[in-house]
C-alpha positions as CSV (number, residue, x, y, z in Angstrom):
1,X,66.2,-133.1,-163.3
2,X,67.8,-132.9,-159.9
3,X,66.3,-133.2,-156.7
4,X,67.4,-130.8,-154.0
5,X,67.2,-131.5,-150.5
6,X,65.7,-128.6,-148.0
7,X,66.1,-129.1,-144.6
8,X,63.0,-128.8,-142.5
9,X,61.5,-125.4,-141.5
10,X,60.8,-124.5,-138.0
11,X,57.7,-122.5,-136.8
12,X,58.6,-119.1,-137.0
13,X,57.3,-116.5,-134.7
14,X,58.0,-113.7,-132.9
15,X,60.9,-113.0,-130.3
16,X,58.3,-112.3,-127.4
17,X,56.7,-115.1,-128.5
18,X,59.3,-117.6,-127.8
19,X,60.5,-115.8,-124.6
20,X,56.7,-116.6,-123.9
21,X,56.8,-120.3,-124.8
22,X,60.2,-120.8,-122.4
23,X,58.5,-119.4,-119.7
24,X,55.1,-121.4,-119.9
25,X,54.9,-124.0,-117.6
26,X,55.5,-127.6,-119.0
27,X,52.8,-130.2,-119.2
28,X,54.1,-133.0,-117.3
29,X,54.5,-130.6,-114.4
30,X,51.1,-129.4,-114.5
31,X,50.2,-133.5,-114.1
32,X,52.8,-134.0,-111.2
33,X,52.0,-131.3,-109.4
34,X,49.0,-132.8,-107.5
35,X,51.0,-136.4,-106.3
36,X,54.0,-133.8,-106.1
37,X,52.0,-131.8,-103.3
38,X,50.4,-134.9,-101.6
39,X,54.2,-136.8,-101.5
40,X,55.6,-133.5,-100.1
41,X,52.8,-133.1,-97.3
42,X,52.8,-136.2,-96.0
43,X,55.5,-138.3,-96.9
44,X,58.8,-135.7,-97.1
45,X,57.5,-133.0,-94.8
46,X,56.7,-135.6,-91.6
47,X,60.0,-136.8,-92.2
48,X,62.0,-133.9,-91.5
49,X,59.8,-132.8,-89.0
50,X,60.4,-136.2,-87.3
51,X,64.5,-135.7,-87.8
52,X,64.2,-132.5,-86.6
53,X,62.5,-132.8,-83.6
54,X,64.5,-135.8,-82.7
55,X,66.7,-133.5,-81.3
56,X,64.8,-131.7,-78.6
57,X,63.3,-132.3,-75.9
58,X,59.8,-131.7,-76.2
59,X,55.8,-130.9,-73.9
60,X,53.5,-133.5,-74.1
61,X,51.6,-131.4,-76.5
62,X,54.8,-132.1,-78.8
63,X,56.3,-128.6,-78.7
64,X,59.7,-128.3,-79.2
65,X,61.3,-127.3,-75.2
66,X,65.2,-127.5,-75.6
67,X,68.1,-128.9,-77.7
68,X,69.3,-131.9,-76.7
69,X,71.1,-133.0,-79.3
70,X,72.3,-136.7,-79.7
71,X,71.1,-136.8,-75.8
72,X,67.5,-139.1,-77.0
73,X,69.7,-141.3,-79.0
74,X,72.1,-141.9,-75.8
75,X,69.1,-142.5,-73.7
76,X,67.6,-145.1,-76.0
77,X,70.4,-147.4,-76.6
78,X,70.9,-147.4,-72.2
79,X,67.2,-148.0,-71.8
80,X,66.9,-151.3,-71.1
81,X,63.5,-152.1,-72.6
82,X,64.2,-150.5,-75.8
83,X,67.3,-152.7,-76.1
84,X,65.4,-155.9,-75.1
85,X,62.6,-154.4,-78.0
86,X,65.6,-154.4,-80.5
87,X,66.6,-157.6,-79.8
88,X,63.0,-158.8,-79.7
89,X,61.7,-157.5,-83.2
90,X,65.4,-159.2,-84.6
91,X,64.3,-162.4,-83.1
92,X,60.5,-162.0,-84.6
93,X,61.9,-161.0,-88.0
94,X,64.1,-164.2,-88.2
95,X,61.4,-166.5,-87.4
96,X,59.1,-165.0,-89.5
97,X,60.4,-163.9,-93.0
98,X,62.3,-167.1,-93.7
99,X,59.1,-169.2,-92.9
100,X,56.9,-167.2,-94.9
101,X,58.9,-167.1,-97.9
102,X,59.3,-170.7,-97.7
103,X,56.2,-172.0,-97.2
104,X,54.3,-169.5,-99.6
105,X,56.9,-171.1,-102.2
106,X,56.0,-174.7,-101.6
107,X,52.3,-173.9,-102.3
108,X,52.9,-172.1,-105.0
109,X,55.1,-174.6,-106.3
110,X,52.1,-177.4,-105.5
111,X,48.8,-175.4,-106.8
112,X,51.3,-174.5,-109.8
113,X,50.1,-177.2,-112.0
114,X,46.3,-176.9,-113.6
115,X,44.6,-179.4,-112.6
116,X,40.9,-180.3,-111.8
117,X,39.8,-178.5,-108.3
118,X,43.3,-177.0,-108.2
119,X,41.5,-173.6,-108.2
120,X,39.7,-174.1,-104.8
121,X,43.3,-174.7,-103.0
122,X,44.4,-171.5,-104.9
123,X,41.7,-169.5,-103.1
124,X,42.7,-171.3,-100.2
125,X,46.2,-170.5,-100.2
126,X,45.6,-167.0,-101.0
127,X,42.5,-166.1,-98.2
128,X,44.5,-164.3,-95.7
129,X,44.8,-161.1,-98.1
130,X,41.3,-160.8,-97.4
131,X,41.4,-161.2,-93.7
132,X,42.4,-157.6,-91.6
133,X,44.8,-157.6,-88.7
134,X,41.9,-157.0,-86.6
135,X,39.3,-160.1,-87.7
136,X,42.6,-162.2,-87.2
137,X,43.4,-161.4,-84.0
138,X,40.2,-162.2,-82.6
139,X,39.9,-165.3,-84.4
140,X,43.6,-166.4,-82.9
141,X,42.8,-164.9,-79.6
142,X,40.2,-167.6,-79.4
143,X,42.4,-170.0,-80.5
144,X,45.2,-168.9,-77.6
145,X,42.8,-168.7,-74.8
146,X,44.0,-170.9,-72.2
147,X,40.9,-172.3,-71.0
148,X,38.5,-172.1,-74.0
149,X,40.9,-172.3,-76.8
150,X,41.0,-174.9,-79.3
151,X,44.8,-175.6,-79.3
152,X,44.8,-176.2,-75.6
153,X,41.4,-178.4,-75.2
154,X,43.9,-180.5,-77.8
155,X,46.3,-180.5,-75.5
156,X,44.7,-182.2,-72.8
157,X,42.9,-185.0,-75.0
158,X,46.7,-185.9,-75.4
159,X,46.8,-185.5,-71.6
160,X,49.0,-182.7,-71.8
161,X,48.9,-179.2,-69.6
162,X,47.8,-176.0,-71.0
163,X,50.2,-173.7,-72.2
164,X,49.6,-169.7,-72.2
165,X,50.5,-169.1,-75.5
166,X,50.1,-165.2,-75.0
167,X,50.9,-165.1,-71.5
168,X,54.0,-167.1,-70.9
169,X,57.0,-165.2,-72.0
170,X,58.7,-168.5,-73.4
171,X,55.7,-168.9,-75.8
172,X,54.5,-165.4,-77.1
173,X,57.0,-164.8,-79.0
174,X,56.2,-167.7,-81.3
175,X,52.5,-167.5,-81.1
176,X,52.7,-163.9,-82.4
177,X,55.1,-165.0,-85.2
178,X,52.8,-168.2,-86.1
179,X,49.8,-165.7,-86.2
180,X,52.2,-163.3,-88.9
181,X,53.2,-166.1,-90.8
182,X,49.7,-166.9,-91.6
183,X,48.8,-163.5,-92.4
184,X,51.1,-162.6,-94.9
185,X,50.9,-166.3,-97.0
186,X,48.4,-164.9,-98.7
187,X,50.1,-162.0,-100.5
188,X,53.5,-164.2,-100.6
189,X,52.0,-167.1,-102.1
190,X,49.9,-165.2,-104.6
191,X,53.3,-162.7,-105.9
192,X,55.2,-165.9,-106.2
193,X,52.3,-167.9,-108.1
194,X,52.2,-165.3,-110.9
195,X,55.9,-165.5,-111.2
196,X,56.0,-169.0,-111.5
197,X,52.6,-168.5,-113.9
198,X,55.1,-166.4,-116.0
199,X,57.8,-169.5,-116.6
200,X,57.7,-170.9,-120.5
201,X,56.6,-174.7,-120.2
202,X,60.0,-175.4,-122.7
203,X,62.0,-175.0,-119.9
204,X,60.0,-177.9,-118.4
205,X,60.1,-179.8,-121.4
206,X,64.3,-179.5,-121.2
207,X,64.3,-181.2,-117.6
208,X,61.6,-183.9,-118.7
209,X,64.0,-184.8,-121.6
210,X,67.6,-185.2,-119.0
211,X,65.1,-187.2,-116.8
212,X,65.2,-184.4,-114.1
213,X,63.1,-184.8,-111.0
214,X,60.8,-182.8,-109.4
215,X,63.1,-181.4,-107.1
216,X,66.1,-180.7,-109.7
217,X,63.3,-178.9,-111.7
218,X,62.7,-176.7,-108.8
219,X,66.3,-176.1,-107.8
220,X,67.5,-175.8,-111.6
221,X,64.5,-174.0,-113.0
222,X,61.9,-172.9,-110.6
223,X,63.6,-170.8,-107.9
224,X,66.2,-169.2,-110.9
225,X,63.3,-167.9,-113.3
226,X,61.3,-166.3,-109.9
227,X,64.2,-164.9,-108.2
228,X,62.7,-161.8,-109.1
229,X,59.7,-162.4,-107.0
230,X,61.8,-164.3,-104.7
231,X,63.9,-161.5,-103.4
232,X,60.4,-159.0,-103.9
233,X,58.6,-161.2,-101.4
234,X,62.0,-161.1,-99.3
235,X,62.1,-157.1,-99.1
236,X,58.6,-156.6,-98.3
237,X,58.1,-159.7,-95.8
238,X,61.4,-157.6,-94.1
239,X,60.4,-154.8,-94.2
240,X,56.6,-155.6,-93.1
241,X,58.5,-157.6,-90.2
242,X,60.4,-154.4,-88.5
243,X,57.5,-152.4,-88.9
244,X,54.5,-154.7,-87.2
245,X,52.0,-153.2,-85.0
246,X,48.5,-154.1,-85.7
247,X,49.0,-157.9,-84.1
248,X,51.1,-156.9,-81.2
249,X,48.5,-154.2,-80.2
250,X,45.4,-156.7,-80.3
251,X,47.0,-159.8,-78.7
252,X,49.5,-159.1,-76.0
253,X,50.3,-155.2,-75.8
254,X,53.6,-156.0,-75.8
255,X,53.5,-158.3,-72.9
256,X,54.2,-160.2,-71.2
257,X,56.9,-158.7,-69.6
258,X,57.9,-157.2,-72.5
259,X,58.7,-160.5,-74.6
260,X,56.6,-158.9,-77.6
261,X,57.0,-155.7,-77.6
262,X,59.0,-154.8,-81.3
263,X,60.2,-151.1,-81.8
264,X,56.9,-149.8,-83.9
265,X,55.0,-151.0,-80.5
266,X,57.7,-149.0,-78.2
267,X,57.7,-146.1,-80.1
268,X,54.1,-146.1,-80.2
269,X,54.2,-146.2,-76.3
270,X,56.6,-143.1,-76.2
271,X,54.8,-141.6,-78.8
272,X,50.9,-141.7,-77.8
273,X,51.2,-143.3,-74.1
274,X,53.8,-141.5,-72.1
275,X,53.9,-138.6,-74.3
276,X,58.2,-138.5,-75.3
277,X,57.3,-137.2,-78.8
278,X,61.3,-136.3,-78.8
279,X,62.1,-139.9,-78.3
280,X,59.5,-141.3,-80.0
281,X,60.9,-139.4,-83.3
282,X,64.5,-141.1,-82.7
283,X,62.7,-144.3,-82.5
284,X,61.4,-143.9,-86.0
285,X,65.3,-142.6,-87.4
286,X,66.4,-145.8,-86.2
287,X,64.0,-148.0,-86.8
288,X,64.3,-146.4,-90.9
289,X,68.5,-146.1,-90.6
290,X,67.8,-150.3,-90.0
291,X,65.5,-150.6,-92.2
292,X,67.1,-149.0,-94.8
293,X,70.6,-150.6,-94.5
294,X,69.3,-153.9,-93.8
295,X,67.3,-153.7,-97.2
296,X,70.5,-152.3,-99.1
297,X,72.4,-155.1,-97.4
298,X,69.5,-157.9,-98.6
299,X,70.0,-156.3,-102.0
300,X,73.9,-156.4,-102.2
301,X,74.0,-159.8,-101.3
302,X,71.2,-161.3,-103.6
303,X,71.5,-159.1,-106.8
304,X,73.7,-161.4,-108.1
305,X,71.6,-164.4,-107.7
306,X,68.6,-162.9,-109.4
307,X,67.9,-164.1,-112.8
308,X,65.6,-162.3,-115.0
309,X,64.0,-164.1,-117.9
């Protein structure tokens, strides 16, 4: 008795039924369509608008008046206080995403370990995700004041002289970058904590057996196995960097003298103070042109030196 092998049968229908079938809409569109809609309307949409209009010279109502061309990007880069704001927000990101990223590692690397209490220092560590940009001014407003403020009165019990730590343009910069620095720890610390959470406690046990310190684990295991993280926490602390606001707004307005004031904070002047809308949109192209080769830079040069497990 032989077996013979059929090949399967398809549904069978009609010709107008398959020519009905092809032209039905698929299901995963159906799904899409809704975050397809929303991305469109306010993500891709305001983007070309803002490309577009970029170009003109416009009313304060933001009408488009003439076509100007490259004429707002001329303008901008032989304005003197949008330069000083480039420069500026370059000097902020440098002091701030390095420090961030390194000190969310070390306490990470220090509330690691389980031990008893450990938990409380976690919570710690990781509070400033629950504090807004607004609640945190205040409280470092308070801090700053140059009479009342904490860190001064300090000061003077070392018989010192008050600084104006948001009012002298030597110091604001770095009082605005000590305030960031402490607001983003929290998310930092707690990305890198669940990578390190994620390492296999052999590759512990390996160091332990060559007689590897603590520092040799950390430069030979720790910082290879959460490069991942690593160079996450590195494109989002960047990126958050070029694109603060909230702190500059409620502490110093940009002053003084200008010795704060990054490019969101000048294009927000342009934009909702003086009424440039056509500058204000080359603002943004540029401030997303650096952003985005800065990023694609960042990633060039650190692909190599992420390891994934």
């Amino acid at each position: 008795m032989t077996l013979e092998k059929t090949a399967p049968t398809m549904p069978q229908g009609t010709e107008e039924e398959v020519v009905e079938a092809k032209k039905r809409l698929p299901v995963w569109v159906i799904y899409l369509l809704p975050s397809m809609l929303i991305f469109i309307l306010f993500t891709i949409y305001p983007f070309v608008k803002t490309v577009i209009t970029s170009f003109f010279a416009t009313s304060t109502t933001g009408s488009l008046t003439q076509f100007v061309g490259l004429q707002n990007y001329i303008d901008l880069f032989t304005n003197g206080n949008y330069l000083q704001s480039l420069g500026t927000t370059f000097l902020y990101t440098i002091l701030t995403v390095p420090l961030t990223v390194i000190i969310s590692l070390l306490l990470a690397v220090l509330s690691a370990e389980d031990r008893p209490g450990m938990g409380v220092f976690r919570t710690i560590f990781s509070s400033t995700m629950g504090i807004s940009v607004a609640a945190g001014s205040v409280f470092w407003n308070l801090l700053f004041h140059p009479t009342a403020g904490l860190l001064n009165q300090v000061i003077r019990w070392f018989g010192g002289q008050p600084i104006g730590w948001l009012t002298d343009t030597h110091y604001a910069i770095f009082a605005i970058s000590a305030v960031s620095i402490w607001m983003n720890i929290g998310f930092s610390y707690l990305v890198l904590m669940g990578g390190l959470k994620n390492i296999d406690d052999s590759h512990y046990e390996s160091v332990e057996i060559v007689g590897g310190g603590f520092f040799y684990r950390l430069r030979k295991v720790t910082i290879p196995l959460i490069s991942p993280s690593l160079f996450f926490v590195c494109t989002i602390s960047l990126i958050n960097a070029f694109q603060s606001f909230g702190l500059i707004d409620m502490l110093t307005s940009g002053g003084p003298n200008n010795s704060t004031n990054l490019m969101v904070y000048q294009l927000y002047q342009d934009a909702f103070v003086n009424f440039r809308i056509g500058s204000a949109s080359a603002q943004g192209i540029i401030l997303f042109v650096l952003i985005f080769l800065i990023s694609q830079l960042q990633t060039k040069l650190t692909e190599r030196l992420v390891t994934y497990q």
